[in-house]
C-alpha positions as CSV (number, residue, x, y, z in Angstrom):
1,X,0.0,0.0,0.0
2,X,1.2,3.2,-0.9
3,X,2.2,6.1,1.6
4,X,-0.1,8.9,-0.2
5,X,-3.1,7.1,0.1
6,X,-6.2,9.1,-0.4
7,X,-8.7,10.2,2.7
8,X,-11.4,12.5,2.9
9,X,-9.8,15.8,3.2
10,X,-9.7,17.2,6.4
11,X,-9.7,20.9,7.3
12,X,-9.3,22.8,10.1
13,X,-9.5,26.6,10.8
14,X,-7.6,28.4,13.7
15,X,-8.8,31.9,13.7
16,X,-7.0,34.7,16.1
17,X,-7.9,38.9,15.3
18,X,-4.5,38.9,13.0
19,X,-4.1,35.7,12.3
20,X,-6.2,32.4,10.7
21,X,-3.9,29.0,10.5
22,X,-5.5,26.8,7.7
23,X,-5.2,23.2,8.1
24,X,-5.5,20.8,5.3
25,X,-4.9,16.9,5.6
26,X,-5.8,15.0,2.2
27,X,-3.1,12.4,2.3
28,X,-1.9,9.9,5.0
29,X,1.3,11.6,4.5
30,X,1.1,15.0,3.9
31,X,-0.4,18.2,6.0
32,X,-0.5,21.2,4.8
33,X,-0.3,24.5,7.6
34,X,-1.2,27.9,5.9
35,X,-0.9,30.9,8.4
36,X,-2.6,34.1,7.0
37,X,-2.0,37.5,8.8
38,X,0.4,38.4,11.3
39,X,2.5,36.0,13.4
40,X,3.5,37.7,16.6
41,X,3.6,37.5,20.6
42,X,-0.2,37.4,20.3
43,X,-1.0,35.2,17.6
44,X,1.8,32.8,17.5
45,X,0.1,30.5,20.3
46,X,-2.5,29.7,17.3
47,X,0.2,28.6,14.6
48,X,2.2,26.7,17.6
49,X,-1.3,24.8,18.4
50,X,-1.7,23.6,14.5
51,X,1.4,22.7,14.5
52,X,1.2,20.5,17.8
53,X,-2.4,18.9,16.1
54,X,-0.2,18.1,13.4
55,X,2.5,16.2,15.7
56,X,-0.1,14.3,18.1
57,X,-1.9,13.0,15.2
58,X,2.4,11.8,14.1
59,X,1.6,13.3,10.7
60,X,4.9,12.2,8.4
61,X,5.0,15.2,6.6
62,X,4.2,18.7,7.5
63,X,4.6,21.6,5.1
64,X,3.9,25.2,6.7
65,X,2.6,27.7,3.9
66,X,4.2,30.7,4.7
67,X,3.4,32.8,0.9
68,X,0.7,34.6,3.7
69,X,2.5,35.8,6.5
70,X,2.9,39.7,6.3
71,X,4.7,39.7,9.5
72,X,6.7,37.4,11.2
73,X,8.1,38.6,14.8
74,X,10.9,36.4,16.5
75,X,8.3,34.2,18.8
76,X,7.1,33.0,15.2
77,X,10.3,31.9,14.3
78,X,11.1,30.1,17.6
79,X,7.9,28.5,17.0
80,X,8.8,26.9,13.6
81,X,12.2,25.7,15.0
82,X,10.6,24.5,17.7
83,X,8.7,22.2,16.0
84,X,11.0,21.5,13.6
85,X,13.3,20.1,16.2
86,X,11.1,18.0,17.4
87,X,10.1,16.6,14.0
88,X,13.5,15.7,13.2
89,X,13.8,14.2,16.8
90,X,10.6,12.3,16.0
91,X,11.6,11.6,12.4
92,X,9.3,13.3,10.8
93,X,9.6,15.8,8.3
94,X,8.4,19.6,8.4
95,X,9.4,22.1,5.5
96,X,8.0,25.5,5.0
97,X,7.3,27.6,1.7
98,X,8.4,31.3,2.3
99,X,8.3,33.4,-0.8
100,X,8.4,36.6,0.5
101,X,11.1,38.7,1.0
102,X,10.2,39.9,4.9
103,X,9.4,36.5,5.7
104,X,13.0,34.9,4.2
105,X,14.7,37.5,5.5
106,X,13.5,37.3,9.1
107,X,14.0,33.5,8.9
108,X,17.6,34.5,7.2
109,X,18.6,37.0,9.9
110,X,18.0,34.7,12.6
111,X,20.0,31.9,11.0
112,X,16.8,29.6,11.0
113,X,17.5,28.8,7.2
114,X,20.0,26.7,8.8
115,X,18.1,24.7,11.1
116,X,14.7,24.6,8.7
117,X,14.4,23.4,5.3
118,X,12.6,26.5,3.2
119,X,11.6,26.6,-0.2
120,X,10.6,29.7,-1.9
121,X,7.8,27.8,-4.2
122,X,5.1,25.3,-2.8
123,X,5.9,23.1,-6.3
124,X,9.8,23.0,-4.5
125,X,8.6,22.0,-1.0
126,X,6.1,19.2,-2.7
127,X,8.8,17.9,-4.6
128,X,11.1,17.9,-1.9
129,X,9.0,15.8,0.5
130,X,8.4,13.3,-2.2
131,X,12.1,12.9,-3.0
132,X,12.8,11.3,0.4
């Protein structure tokens, strides 16, 4: 039996005032996180809580949809390495899809593009996560 079996698809909605997190499951593989709005000291509790649905349900592969964001403070950023960490301590996968330029460069100044694997196209990120 093949790993990207096909299930209903399941979505979930996180809403916050600046922030919605978008959660869409429609392979036994693969979920896709899609933050829209701002992630900051206030909101980030809402993208940290999709992310931990995505790990107690031991999801494989998790791609976080960052195209988005307009705003990504420093608690956003610990946030994604957080989980990240523990998804390569649990080896699973996580990969996020930043194609902005704020967003990259936050996740560049901080040096997370070392410690997170970031595509700048959803296509690249796919195809990443199907390679291994």
């Amino acid at each position: 039996m093949s790993n990207n079996t096909r299930n209903p698809v399941i979505r979930r909605e996180h809403t916050q005032p600046h922030l919605t997190v978008l959660q869409t499951h429609d392979r036994d593989d693969l979920e896709q996180i899609r933050p829209i709005g701002e992630i900051d000291l206030c909101s980030a509790p809402v993208l940290r809580d999709a992310l931990a649905d995505a790990e107690r349900r031991q999801v494989k592969n998790v791609l976080v949809d960052l195209s988005d964001v307009q705003f990504l403070a420093l608690v956003g950023v610990h946030v994604l390495r957080d989980a990240g960490e523990r998804s390569t301590a649990e080896h699973r996968r996580m990969v996020l899809v930043a194609p902005s330029h704020p967003v990259q460069r936050v996740l560049s100044l901080t040096n997370a593009t070392a410690d997170l694997e970031v595509y700048v196209t959803q296509a690249g990120a796919l195809s990443a996560l199907n390679r291994i």
